[in-house]
PATILO-996996 format. One line per 10 residues: number of its first residue (from 1); their letters; for each residue x, y, z of N, C-alpha, C. Coordinates in pm, 1 decimal. Atoms other than C-alpha are relative to their C-alpha. Layout:
<pts>
NUM) A) X Y Z X Y Z X Y Z ~ ...
</pts>
This chain:
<pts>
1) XXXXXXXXXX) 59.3 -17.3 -132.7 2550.7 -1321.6 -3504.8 -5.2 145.9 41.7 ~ -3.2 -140.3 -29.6 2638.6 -948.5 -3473.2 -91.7 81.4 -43.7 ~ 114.7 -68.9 49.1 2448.8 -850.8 -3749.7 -152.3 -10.7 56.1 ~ 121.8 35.3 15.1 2176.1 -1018.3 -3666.0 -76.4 25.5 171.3 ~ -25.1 2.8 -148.5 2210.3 -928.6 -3256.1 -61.9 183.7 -35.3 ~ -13.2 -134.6 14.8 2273.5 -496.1 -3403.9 -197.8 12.9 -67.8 ~ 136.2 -33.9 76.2 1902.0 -554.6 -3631.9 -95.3 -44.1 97.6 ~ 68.2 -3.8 -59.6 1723.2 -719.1 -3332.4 -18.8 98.2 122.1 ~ -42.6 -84.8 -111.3 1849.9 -447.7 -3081.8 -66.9 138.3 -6.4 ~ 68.4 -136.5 44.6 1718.3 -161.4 -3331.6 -120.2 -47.5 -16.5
11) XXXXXXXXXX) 238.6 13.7 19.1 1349.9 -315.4 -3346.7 -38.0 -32.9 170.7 ~ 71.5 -14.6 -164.9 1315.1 -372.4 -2943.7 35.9 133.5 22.8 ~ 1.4 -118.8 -81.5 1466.6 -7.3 -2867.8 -97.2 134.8 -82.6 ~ 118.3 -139.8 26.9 1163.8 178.9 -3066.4 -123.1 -53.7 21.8 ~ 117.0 41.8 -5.8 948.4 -55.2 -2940.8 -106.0 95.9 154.7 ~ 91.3 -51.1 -95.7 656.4 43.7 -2695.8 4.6 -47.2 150.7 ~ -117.7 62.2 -102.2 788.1 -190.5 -2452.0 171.4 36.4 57.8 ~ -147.7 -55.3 -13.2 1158.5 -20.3 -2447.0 -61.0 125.2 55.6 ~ 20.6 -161.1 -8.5 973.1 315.9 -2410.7 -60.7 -24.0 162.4 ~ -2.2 30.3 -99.0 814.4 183.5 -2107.2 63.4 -3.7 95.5
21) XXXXXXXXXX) -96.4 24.8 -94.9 1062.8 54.2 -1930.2 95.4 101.9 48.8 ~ -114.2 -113.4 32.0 1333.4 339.7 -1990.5 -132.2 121.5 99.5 ~ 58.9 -111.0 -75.3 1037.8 566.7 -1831.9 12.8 -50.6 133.1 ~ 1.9 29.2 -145.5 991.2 355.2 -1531.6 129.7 25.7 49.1 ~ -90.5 -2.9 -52.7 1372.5 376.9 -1510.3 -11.9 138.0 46.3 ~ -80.8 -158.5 -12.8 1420.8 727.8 -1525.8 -116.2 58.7 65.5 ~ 96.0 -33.4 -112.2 1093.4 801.3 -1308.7 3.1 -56.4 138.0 ~ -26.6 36.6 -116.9 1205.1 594.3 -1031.4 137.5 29.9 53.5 ~ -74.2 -84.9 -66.1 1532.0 779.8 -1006.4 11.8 127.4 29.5 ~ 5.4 -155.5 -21.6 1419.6 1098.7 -1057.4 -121.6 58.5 125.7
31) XXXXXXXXXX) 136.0 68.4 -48.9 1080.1 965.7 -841.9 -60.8 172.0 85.3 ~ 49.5 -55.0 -46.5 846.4 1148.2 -653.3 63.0 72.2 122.3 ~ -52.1 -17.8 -129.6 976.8 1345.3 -348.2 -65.3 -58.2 118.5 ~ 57.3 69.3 -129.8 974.8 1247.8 5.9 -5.1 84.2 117.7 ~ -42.8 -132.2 -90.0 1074.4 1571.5 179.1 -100.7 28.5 82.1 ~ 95.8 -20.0 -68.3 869.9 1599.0 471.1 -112.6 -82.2 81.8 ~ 58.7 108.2 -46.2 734.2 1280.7 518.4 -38.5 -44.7 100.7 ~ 30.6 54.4 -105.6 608.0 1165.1 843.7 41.0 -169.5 44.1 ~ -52.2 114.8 -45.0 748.9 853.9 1007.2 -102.4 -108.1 47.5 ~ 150.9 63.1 -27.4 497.3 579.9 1007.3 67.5 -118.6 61.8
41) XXXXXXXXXX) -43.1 57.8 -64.4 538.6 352.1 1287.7 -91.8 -143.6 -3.5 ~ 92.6 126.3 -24.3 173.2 111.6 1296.4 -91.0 74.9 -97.8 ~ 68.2 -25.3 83.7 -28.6 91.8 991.6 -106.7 -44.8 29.8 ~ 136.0 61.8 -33.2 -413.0 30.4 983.1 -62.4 -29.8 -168.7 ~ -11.5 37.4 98.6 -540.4 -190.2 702.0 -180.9 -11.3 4.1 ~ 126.3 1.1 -6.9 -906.6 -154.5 660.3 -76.7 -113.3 -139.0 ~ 38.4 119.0 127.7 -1053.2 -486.0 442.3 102.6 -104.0 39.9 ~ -138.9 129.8 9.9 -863.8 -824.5 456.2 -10.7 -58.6 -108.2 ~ -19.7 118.9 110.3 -936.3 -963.5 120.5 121.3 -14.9 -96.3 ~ -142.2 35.7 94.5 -667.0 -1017.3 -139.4 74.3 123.7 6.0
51) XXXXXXXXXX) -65.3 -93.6 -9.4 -585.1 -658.9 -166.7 90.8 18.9 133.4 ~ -20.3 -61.0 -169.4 -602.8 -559.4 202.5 91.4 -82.8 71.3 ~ -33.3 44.0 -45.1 -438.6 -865.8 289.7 148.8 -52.3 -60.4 ~ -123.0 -22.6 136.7 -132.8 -824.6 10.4 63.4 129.2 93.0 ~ -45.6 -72.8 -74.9 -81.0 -503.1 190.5 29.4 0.4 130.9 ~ -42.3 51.6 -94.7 -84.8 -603.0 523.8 168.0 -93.3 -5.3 ~ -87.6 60.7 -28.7 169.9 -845.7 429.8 162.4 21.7 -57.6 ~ -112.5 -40.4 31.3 426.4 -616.9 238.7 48.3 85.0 130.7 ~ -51.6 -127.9 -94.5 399.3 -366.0 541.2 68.2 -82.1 99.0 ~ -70.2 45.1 -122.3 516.9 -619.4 786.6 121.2 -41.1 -66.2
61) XXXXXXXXXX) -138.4 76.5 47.1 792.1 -824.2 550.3 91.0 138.7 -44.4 ~ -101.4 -28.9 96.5 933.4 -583.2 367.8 -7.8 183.1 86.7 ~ 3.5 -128.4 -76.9 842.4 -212.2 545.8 12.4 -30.7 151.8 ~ -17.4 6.3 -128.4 889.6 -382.3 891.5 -104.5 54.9 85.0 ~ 97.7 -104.3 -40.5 614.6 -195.1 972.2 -152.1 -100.7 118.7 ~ 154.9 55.7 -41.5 323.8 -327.2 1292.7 -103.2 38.3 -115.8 ~ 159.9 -40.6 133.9 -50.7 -340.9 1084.2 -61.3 -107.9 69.5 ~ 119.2 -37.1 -76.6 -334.8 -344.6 1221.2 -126.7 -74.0 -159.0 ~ 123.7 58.0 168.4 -656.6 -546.8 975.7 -124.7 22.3 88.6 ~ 168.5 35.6 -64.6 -1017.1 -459.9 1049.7 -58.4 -58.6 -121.8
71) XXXXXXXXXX) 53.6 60.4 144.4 -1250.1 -671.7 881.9 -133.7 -33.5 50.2 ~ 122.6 -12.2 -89.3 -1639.0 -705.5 953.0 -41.9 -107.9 68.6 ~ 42.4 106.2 -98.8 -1629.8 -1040.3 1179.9 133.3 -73.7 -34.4 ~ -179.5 37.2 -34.2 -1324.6 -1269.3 1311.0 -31.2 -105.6 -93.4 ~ -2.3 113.1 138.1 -1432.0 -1548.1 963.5 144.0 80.5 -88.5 ~ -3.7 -68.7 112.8 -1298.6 -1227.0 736.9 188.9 -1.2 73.7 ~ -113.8 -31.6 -78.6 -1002.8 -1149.0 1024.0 120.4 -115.6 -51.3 ~ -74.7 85.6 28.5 -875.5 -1498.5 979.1 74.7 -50.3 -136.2 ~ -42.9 75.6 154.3 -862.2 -1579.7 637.3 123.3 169.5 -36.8 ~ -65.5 -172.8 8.3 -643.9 -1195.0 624.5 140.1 -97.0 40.5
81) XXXXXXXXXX) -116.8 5.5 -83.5 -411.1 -1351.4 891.2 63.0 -123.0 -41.5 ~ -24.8 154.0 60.4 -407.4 -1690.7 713.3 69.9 33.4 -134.8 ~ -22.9 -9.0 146.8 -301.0 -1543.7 351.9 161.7 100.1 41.7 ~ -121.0 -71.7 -47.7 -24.1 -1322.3 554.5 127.9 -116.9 50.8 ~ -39.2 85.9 -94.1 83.1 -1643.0 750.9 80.9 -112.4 -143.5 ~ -25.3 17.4 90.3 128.1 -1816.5 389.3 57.1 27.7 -75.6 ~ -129.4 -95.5 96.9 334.2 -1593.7 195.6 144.2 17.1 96.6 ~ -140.6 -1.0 -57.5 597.8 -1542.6 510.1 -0.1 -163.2 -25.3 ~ -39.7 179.5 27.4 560.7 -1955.0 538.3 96.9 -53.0 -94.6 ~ -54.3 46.7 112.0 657.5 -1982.2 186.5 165.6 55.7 -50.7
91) XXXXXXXXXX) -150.5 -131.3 57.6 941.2 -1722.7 188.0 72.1 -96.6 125.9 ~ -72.1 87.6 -97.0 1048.9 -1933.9 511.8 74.3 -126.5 -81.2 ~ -1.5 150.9 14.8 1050.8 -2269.7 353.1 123.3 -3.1 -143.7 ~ -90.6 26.3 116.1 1257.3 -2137.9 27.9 154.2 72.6 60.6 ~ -120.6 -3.2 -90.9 1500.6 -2017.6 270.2 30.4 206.4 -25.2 ~ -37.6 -132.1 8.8 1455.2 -1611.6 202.6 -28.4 57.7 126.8 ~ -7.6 -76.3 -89.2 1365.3 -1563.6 554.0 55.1 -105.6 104.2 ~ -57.5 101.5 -126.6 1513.0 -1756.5 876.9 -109.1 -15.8 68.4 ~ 96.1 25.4 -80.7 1250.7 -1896.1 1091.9 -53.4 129.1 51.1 ~ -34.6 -148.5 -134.2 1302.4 -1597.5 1371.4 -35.0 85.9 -59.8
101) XXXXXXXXXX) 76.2 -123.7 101.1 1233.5 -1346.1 1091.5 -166.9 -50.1 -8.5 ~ 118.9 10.2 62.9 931.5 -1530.6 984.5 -74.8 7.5 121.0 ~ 72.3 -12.0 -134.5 773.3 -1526.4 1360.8 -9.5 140.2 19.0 ~ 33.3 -138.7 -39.4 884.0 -1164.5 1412.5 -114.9 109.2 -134.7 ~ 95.9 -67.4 86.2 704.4 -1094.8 1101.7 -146.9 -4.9 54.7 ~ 186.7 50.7 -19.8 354.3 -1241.4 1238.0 -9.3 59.7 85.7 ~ 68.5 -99.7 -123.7 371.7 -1070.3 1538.1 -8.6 138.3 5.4 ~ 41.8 -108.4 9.7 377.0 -763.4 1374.5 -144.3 17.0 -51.1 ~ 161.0 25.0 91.8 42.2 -854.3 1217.1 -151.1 -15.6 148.5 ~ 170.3 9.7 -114.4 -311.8 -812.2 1464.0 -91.9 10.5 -123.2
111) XXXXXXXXXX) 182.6 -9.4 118.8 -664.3 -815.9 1325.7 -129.9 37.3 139.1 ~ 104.7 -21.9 -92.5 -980.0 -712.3 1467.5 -110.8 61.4 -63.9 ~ 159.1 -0.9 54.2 -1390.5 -659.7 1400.0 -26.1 139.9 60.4 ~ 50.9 -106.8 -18.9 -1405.5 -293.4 1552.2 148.5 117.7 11.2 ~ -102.3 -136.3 7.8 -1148.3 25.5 1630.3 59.4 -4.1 69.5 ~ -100.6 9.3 -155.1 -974.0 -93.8 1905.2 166.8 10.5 -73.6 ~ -123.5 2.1 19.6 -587.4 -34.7 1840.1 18.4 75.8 -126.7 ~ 2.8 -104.5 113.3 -651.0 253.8 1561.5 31.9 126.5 86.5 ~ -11.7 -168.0 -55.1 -579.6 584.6 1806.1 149.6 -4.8 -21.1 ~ -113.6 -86.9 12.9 -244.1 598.3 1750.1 55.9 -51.1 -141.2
121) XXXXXXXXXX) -24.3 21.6 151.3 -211.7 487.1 1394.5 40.8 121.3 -68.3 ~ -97.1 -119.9 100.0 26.7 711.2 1152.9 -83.0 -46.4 -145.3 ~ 41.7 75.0 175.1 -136.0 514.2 772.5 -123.3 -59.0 43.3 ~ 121.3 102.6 -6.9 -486.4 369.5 770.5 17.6 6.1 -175.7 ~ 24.0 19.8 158.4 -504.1 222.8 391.7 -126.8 -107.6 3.5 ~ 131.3 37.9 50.6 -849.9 140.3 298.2 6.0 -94.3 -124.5 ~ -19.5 71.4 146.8 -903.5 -182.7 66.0 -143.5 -57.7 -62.6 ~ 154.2 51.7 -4.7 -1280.8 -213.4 58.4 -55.5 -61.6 -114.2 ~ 78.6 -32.0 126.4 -1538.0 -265.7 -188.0 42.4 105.5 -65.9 ~ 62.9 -106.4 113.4 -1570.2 -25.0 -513.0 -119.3 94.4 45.2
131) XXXXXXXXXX) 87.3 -24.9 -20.9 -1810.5 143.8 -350.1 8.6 132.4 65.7 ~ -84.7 -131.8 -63.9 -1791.1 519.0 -304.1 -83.1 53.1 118.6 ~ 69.6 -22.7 -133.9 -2038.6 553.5 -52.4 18.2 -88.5 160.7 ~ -55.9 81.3 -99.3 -1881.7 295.0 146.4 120.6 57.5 41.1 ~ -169.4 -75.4 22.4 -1551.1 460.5 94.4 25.5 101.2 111.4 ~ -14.9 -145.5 -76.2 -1655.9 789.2 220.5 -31.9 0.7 166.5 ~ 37.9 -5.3 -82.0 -1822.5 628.6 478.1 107.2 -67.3 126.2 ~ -119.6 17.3 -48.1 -1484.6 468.2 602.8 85.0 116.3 47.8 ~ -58.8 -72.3 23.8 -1311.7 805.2 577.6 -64.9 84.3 138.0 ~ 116.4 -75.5 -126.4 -1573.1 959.7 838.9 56.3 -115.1 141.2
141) XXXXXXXXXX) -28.7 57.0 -138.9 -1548.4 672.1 1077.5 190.0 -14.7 94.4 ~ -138.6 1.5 -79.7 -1146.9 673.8 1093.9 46.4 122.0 33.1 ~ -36.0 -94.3 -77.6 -1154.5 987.4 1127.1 -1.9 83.4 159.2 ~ 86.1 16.6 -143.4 -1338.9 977.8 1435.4 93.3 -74.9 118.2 ~ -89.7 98.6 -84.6 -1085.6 745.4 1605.4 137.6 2.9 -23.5 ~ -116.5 -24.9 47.4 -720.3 844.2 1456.1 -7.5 133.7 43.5 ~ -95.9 -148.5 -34.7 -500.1 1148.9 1548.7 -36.2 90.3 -122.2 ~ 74.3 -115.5 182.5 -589.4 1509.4 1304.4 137.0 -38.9 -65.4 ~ -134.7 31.5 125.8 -184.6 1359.7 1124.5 -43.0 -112.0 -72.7 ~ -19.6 139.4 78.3 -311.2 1018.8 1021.9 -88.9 8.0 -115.8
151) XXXXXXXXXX) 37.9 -34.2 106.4 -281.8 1022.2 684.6 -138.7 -125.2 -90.7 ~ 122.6 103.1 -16.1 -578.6 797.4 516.2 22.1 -4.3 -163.2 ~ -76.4 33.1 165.6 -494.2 640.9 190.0 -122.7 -112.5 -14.2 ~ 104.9 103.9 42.9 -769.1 433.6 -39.7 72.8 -35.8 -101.2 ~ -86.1 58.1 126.7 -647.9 164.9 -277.7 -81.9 -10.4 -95.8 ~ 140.9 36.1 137.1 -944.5 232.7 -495.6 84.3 6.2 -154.3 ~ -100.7 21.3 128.7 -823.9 153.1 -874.8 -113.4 90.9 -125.2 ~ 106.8 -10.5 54.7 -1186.2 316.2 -991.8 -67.0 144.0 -11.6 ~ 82.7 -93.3 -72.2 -1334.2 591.3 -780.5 134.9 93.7 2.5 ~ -97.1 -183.2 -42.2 -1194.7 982.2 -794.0 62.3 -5.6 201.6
161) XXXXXXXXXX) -32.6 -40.3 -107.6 -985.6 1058.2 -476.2 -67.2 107.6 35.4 ~ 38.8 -83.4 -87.4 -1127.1 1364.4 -460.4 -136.8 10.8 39.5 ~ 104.3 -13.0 -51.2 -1457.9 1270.6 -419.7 -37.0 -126.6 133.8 ~ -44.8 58.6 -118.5 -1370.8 1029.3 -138.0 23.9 65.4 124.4 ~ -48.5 -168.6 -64.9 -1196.7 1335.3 -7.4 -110.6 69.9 63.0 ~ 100.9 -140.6 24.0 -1513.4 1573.0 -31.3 -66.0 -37.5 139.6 ~ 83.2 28.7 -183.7 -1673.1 1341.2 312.7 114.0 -10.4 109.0 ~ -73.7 13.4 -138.9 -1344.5 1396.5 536.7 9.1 130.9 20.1 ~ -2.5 -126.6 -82.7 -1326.0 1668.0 779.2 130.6 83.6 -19.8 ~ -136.0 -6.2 23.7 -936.6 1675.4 698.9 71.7 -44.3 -125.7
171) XXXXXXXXXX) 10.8 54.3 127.7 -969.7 1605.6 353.6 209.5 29.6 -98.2 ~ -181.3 -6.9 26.2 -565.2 1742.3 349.8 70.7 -135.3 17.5 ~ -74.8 119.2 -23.2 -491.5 1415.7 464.3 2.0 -128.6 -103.4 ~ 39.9 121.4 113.0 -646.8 1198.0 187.6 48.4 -33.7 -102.1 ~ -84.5 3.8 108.6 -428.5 1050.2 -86.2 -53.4 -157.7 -17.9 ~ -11.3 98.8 18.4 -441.6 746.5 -305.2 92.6 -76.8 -10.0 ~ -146.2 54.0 42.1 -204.4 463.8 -299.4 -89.4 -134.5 -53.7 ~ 81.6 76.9 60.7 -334.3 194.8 -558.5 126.2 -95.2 -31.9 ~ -126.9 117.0 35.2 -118.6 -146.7 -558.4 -88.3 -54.7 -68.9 ~ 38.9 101.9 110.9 -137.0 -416.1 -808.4 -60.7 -125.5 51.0
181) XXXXXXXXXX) -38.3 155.3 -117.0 -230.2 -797.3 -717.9 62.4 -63.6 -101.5 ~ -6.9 8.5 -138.8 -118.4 -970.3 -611.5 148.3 88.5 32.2 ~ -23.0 -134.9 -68.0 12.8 -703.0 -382.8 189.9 -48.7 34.2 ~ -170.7 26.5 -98.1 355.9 -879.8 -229.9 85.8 -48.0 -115.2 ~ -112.5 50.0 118.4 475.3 -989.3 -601.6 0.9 143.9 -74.1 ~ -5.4 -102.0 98.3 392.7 -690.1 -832.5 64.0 115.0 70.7 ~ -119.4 -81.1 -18.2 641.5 -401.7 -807.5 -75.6 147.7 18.2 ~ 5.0 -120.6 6.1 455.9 -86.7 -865.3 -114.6 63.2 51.1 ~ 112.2 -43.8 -78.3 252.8 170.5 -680.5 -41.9 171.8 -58.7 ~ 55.6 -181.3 52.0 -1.0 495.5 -802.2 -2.3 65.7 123.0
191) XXXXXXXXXX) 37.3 -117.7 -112.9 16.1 753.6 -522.2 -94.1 78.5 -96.4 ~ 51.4 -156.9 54.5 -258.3 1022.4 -636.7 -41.0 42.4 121.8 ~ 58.8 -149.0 -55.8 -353.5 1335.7 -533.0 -73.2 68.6 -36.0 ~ 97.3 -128.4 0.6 -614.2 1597.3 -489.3 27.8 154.6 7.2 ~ -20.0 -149.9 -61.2 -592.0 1982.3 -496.5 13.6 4.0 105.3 ~ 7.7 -33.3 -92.4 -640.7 1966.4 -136.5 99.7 -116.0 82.6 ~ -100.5 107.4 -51.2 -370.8 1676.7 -59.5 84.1 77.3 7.1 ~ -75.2 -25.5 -88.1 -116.5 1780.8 204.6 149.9 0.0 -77.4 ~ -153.8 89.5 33.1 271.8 1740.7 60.4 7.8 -86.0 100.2 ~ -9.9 113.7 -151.5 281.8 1582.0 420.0 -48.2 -94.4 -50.9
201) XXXXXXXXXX) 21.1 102.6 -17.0 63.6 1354.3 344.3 8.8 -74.4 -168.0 ~ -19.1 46.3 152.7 178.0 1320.7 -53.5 98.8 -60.1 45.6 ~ -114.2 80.1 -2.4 504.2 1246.8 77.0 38.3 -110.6 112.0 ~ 6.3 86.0 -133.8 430.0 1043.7 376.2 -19.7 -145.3 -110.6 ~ 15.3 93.0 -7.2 286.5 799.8 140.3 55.7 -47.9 -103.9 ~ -159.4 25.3 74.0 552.0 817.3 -134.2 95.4 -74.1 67.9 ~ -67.2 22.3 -41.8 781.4 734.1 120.6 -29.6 -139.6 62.9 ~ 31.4 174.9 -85.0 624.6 394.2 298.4 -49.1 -39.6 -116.3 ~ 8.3 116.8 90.9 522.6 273.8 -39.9 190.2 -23.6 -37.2 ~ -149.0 51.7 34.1 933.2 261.2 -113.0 16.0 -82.0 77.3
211) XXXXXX) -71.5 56.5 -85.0 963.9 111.5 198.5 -37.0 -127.8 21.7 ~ 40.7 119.7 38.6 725.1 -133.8 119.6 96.6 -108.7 -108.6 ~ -130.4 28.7 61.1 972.7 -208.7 -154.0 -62.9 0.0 -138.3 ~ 76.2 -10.0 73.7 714.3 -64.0 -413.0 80.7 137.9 -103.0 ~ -46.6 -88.2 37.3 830.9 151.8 -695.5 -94.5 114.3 -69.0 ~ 105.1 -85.0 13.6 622.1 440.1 -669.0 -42.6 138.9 -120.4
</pts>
């Protein structure tokens, strides 16, 4: 059993899978900095579909965090608030949250079809279409209605940040944070950056994906 324990031990630790893992370890303690970070109090979640609505529902369970869903009519709103309402449900029912948790979770959750309750937003994370002209054209309109700090994060998995970037006025603020799906099970998160990305707002969003409980 020893032998045969010492010869399977030396063919998983040169495997490609061992090399993996051992990086994620030693990159998530050595991780990205956070120094400087901004304190994000109410997030804004732009899209409700699987992504948008995966994120919405780590920022309230697990980052504690109010969030905010626009979505282009109250059909898109609901089914957002319905897939959020489902995942605490289920975490209720297996007994990882107490009722009282699972209520204060929902009421950190709003939705809405225009910009109302975006001016004092610290995070807007964009989960749109693929579509970089849609993208940019998101990036313009929140900028228009958010404070010159709020940092503006796209979960594009496709499209360059920095040409997302190239249509904001404050293009220092623009960073990517690209989750997996589904968003509230999978563990790990890409922050990128642009030449013209802020540390502020590199480490603003380093820091609320941890808090999400994402290993960034």
């Amino acid at each position: 059993g020893l032998d045969a324990e010492a010869r399977f031990f030396g063919e998983l630790v040169v495997s490609p899978e061992s090399q993996a893992l051992r990086s994620i370890f030693f990159a998530t303690r050595s991780g990205p900095s956070t120094e400087g970070a901004r304190t994000v109090r109410k997030v804004g979640v732009l899209g409700g579909g699987l992504m948008g609505a995966g994120i919405a529902t780590v920022t309230t369970l697990r980052a504690k965090r109010q969030v905010r869903i626009k979505e282009v009519d109250p059909t898109g709103v609901g089914r957002a608030l319905a897939y959020v309402a489902k995942v605490v449900n289920q975490r209720v029912k297996r007994r990882r949250l107490r009722p009282f948790e699972g209520e204060q979770a929902m009421l950190r959750v709003t939705g809405t079809t225009d910009w109302s309750g975006f001016a004092d937003i610290d995070l807007v994370i964009e989960a749109v279409f693929e579509d970089l002209a849609l993208k940019q054209g998101m990036v313009k309109e929140v900028e228009a209605v958010v404070g010159p700090d709020t940092v503006f994060a796209s979960n594009t998995s496709s499209l360059p940040i920095g040409q997302i970037a190239s249509a904001a006025a404050r293009p220092e603020n623009v960073v990517g944070m690209h989750y997996f799906s589904p968003v509230e099970k999978m563990p790990l998160l890409e922050v990128v950056i642009t030449g013209q990305t802020s540390k502020v707002a590199e480490a603003t969003a380093v820091d609320f994906g941890q808090k999400q409980g994402k290993t960034v």
